[in-house]
N, C-alpha and C positions, 0 to 999 in steps of 0.2 A: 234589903229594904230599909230605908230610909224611917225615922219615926217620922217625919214629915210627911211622905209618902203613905208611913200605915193611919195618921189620921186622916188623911185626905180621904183612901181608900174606906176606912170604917165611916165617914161620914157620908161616901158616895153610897154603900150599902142601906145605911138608915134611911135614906132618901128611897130608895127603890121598894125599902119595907114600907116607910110610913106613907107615900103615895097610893098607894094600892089600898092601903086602910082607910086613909081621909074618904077616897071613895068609897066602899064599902057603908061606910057610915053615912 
């Protein structure tokens, strides 16, 4: 894995955490 690729993928994770919380809230 690329570092490019792991921030891409750590950024697509944040995305799937923090969307579910916006709503939440």
């Amino acid at each position: 894995m690329t570092l490019i690729t792991k921030k891409y993928v750590k950024n697509y994770q944040n995305k799937l955490f923090f969307v579910p919380n916006l709503g939440v809230k």
